[in-house]
C-alpha positions in Angstrom: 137.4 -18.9 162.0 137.9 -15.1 163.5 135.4 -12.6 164.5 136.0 -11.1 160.8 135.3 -14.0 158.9 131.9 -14.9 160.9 130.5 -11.7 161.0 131.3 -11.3 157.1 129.2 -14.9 156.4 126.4 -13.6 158.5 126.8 -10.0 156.2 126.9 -11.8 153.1 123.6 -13.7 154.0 121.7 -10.8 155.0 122.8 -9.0 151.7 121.1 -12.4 149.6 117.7 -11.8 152.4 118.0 -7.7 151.5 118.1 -8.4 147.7 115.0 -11.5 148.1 112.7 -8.9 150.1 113.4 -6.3 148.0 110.2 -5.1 146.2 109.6 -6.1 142.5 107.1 -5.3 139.8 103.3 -7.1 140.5 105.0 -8.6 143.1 106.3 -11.2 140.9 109.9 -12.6 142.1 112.3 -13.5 139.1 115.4 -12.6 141.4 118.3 -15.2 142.0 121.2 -15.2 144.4 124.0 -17.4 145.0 126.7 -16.8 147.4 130.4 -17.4 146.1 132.6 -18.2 149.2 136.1 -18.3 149.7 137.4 -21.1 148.2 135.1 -20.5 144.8 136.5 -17.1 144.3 139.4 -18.4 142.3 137.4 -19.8 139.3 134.8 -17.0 139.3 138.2 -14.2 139.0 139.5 -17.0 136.4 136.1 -16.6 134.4 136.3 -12.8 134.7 139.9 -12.5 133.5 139.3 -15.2 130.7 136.3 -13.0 129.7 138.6 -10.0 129.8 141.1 -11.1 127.6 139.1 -13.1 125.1 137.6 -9.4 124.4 140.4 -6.9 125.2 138.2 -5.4 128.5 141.1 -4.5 130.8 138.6 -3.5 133.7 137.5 -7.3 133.8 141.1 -8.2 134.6 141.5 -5.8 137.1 138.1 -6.6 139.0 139.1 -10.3 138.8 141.6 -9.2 141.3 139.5 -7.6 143.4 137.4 -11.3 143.1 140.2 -12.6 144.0 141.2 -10.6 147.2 137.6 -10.5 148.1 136.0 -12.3 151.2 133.2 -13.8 149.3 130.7 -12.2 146.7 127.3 -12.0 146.1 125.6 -12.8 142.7 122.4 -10.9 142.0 120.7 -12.3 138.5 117.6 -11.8 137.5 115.0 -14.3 134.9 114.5 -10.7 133.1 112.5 -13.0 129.7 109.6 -13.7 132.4 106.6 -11.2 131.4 104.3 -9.8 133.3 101.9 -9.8 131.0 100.7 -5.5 131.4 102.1 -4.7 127.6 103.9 -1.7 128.9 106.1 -2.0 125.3 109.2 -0.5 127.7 111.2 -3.6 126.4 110.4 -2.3 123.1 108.1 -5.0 121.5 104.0 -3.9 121.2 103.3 -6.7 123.6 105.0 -9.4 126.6 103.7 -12.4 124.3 105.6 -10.7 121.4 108.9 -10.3 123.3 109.0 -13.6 124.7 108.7 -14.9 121.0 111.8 -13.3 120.1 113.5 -14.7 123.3 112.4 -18.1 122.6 113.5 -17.7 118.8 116.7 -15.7 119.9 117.5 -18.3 122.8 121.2 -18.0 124.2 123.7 -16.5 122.1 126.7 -16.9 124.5 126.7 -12.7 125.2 127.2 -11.3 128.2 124.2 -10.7 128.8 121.0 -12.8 126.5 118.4 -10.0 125.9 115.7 -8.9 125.5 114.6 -8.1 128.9 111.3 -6.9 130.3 112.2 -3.1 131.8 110.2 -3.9 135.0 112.2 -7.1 135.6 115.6 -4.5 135.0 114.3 -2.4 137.5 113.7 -5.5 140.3 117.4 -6.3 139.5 118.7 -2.6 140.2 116.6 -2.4 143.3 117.3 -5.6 144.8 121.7 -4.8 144.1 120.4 -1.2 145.4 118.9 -3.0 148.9 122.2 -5.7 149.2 124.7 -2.9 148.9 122.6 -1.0 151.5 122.6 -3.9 153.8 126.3 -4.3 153.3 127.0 -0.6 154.0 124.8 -0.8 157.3 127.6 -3.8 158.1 130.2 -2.0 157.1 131.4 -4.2 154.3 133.5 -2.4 151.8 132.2 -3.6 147.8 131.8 -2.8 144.9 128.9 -3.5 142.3 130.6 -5.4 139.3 128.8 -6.3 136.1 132.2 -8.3 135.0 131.6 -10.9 138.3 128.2 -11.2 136.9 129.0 -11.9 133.3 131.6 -14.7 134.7 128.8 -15.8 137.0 126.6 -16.2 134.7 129.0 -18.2 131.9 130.1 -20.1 134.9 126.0 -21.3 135.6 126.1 -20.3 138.9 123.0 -18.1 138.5 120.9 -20.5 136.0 118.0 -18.8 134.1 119.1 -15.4 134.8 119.5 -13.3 131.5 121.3 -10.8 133.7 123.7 -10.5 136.9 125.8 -8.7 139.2 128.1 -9.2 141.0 128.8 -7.7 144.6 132.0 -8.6 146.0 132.8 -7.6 150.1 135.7 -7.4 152.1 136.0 -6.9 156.0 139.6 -6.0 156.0 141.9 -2.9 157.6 142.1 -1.0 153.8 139.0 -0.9 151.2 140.3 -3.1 148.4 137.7 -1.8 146.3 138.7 1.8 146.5 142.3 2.6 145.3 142.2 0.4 142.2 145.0 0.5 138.9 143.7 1.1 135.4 
């Protein structure tokens, strides 16, 4: 193992500790990482580029690529059906009791994403992919925020219970892979 590789683990592990101390709504934690190493990059790009074809979305397959070249990725999900129980309607039901009924009657349809979502749960998700991305830019680890790697991870079952992820792939390499990218 180089100097690269090690300090990219440790970078990676700090990103997963940035998005679990992260603050979150009433101070309830629904957030879920998983760390996809080296050698599981291949099958999380194949789910991407699977997804991307099944539906015509060209940007999965090119991500998948990035996946692919990547160093390892981070998977930020989020159990976005727990309520809170303050009725704040923001998920657009008059109460949390009435939209986990509909999640319970809904249950997984096999989407992308399985909705619908308590809005304070959303927000915990976008600050705790807000704190790991800040945590890899302090390490100076190029990436890239992908909601395709989180669609894969989450069809893959790598981030169980979550209703929504992200993915966050890094590299520690001489040339962003991220950043000059084809169509």
């Amino acid at each position: 193992m180089n100097g690269e590789d090690e300090g990219l683990r440790v970078a990676v592990s700090l990103m997963a500790l940035s998005a679990r101390t992260a603050p979150k709504g009433k101070g309830m934690d629904s957030v879920v990482t998983h760390i996809v190493v080296r050698d599981d990059l291949p099958a999380l790009a194949a789910g991407m580029k699977a997804f991307g074809e099944k539906h015509n979305l060209g940007f999965f397959i090119r991500d998948a690529g990035n996946v692919a070249a990547a160093g390892a990725c981070l998977i930020i999900g989020i159990r976005g059906q727990e309520t809170l129980g303050i009725n704040c309607q923001g998920c657009g039901y008059p109460s949390c009791a009435a939209m986990a009924e509909v999640c319970r009657e809904r249950g997984e349809t096999g989407s992308p994403f399985s909705g619908p979502n308590c809005v304070i749960k959303m927000a915990d998700l976008g600050i705790a992919v807000g704190s790991a991305v800040k945590s890899a830019s302090i390490h100076n680890l190029d990436n890239r925020v992908m909601y395709s790697a989180g669609v894969a991870a989450r069809s893959l079952g790598m981030v169980p219970g979550c209703s929504v992820a992200y993915g966050i792939p890094v590299s520690a390499t001489g040339k962003n892979i991220f950043f000059d990218r084809s169509s």
